[in-house]
C-alpha positions in Angstrom: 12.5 -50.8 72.2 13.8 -47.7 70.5 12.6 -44.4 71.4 13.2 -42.8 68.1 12.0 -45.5 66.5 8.6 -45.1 68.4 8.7 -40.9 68.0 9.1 -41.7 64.0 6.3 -44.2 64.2 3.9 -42.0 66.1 4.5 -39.4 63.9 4.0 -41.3 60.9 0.4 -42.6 62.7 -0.4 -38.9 62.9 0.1 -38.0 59.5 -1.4 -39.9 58.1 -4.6 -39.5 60.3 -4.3 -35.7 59.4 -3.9 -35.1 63.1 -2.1 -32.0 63.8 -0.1 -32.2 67.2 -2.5 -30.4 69.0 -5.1 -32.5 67.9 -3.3 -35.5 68.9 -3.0 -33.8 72.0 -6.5 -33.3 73.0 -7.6 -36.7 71.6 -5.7 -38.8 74.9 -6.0 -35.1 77.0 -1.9 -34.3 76.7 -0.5 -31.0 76.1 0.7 -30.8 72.5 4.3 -30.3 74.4 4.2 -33.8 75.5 3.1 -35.2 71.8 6.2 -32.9 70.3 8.9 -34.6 73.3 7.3 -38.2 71.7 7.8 -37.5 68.3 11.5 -35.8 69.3 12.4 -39.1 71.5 12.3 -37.3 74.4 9.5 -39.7 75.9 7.3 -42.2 74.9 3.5 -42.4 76.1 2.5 -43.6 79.0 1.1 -47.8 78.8 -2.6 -46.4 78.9 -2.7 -44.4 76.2 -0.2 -46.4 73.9 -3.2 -49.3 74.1 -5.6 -46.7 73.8 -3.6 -45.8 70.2 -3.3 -49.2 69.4 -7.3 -49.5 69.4 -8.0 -46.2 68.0 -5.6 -46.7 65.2 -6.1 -50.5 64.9 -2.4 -51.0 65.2 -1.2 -53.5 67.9 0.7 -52.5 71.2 3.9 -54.4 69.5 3.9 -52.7 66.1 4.2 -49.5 68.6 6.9 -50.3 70.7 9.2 -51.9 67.7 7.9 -48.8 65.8 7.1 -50.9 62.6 3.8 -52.5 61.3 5.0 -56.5 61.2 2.5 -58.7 59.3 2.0 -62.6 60.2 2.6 -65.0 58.1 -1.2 -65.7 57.8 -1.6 -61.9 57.0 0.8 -62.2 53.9 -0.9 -65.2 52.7 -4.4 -63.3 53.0 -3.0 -60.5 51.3 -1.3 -62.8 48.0 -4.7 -64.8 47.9 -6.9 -61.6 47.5 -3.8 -60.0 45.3 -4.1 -63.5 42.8 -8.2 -63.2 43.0 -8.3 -59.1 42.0 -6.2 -60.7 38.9 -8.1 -63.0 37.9 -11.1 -61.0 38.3 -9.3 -58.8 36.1 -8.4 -61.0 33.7 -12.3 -62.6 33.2 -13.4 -58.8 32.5 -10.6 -58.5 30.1 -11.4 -61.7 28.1 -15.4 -60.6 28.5 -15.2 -57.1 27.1 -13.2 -58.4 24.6 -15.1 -61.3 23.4 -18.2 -61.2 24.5 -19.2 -57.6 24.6 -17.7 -57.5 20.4 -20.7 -57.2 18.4 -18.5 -58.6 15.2 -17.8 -62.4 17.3 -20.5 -65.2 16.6 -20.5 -68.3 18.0 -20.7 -72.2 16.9 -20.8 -75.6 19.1 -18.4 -77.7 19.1 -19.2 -81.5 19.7 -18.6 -85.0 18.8 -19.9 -88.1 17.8 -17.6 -90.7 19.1 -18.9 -92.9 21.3 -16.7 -93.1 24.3 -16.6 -89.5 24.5 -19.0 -86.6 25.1 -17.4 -83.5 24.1 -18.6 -79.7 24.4 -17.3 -76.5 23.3 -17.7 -73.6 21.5 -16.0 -71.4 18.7 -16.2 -67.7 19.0 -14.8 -66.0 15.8 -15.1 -63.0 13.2 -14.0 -62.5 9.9 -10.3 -62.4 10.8 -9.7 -64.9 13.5 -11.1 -67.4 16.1 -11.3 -68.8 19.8 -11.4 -72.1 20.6 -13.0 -73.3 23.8 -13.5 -76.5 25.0 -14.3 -77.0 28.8 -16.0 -80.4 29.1 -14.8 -83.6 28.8 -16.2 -86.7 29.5 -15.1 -90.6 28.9 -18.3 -92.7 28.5 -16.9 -95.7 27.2 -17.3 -97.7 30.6 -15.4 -97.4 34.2 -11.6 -96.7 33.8 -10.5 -96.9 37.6 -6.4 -97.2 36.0 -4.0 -94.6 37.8 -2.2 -93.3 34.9 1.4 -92.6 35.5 0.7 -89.3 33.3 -2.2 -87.9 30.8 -1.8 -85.2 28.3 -4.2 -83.8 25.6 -3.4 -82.5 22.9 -5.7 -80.5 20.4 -5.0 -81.2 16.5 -6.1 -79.3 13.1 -6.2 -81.3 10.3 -4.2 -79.0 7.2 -3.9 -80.6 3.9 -4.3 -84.2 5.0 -1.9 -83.4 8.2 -2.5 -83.3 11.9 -0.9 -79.9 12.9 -0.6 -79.6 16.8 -2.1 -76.3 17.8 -2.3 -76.9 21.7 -1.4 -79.5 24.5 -2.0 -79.6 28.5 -0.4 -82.1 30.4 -1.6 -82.8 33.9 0.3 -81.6 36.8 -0.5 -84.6 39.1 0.9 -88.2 38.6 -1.2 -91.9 39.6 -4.2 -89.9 38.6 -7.8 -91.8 36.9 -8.9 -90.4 33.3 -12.0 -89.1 35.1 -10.2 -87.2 37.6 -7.6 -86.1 34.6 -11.0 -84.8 32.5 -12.5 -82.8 35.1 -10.0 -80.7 35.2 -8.8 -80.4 31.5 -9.8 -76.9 29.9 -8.5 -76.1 26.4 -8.4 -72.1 25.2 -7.0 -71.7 22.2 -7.6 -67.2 22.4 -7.2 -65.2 18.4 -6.0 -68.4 17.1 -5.4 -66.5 13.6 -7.5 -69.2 11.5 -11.0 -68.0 10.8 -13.6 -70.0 11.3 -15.1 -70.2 8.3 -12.4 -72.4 7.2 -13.2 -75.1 9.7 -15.1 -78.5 8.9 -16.2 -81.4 10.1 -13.7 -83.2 11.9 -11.1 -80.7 10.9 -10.4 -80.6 14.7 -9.2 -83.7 16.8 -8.5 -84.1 20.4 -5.9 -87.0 21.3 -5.7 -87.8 24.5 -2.5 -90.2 25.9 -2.6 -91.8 28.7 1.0 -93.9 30.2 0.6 -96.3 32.3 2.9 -97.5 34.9 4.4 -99.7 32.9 5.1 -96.8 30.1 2.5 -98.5 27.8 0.3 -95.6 26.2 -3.4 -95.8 25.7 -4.4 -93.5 22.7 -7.8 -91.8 22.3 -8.5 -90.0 19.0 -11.7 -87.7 19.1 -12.9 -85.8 15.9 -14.8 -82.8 16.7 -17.8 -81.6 14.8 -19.2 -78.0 14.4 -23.0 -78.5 14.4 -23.2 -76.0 11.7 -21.1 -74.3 9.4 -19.6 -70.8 10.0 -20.6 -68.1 8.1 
């Protein structure tokens, strides 16, 4: 323990409690003398009131004596997971008042009408540009229990006869089924600078690859359909 170390500490507690010295004083019934001689390291209170302080100030008797607040591990992981939600909190009102709130943005469905997939999506778009959203995936051409070595998706636009790549998500976890792979898939393509109006039927495809242990790949092709035209 270091007495100036507590005096700095105590003072800092103070201040920033907009307790004057005599105030502090009264509080644990001291003579604003005794509170100067702790904040000069002259003394340091007596065990009473320092656990007194530690409850009125919700500080523990530790963080006193070493005259520093120390946060636990656990505390610093509460903090970063509270830090990362206010983000992404953040981030959803962003996207929101920028998309959803904008009078100019219309909206078509995206589908399709293979039959070992069921596909659902949406375009949001305006004269300018477009945002692609696709957020559920699933493989309805019978029980595939095969632990893929890897899966990745990739999302195609067909230009002039061409399949032009215009986003891919690979998963992140390895032996892993196509069901479990398609729960979690989630394409968003945000002012993806071709307007919509320009889309057609089947102008988008979604590949999916799936490698097997072996390094054989297992193709899926899936044309995606607009159920009506944009404007």
């Amino acid at each position: 323990m270091d007495p100036l170390k507590v005096s700095e500490f105590i003072k800092k507690i103070r201040k920033e409690n907009n307790l004057t010295q005599k105030k502090l004083a009264d509080k644990y019934n001291v003579t604003y003398q005794a509170v100067s001689k702790w904040e000069n390291g002259k003394n340091i209170p007596d065990v009473a009131i320092i656990k007194q302080m530690s409850k009125d100030f919700n500080i523990s008797v530790d963080d006193i004596l070493d005259g520093k607040v120390t946060k636990s591990k656990k505390t610093k992981i509460i903090t970063r997971i509270f830090l990362t939600l206010i983000f992404f909190a953040l981030v959803g009102v962003i996207v929101f008042l920028s998309i959803y709130i904008n009078d100019s943005y219309n909206f078509k469905t995206i589908s399709t009408s293979c039959d070992e997939f069921e596909v659902s999506g949406s375009i949001a778009y305006d004269k300018k540009k477009s945002s692609i959203y696709i957020s559920n995936i699933e493989y309805c051409g019978g029980d595939d229990e095969v632990k893929y070595k890897n899966i990745e998706s990739v999302l195609y636009e067909r230009q002039r006869g061409k399949l032009v790549e215009i986003d891919k998500e690979t998963s992140k976890q390895s032996d892993i089924t196509l069901e479990e792979y398609l729960k979690k898939l989630k394409l968003n393509i945000d002012n993806y600078s071709k307007a919509c109006k320009n889309y057609n039927n089947n102008s988008l495809v979604l590949e999916i690859n799936a490698k097997k242990n072996n390094n054989k790949i297992v193709t899926y092709k899936i044309p995606l359909e607009l159920k009506e035209n944009c404007n």
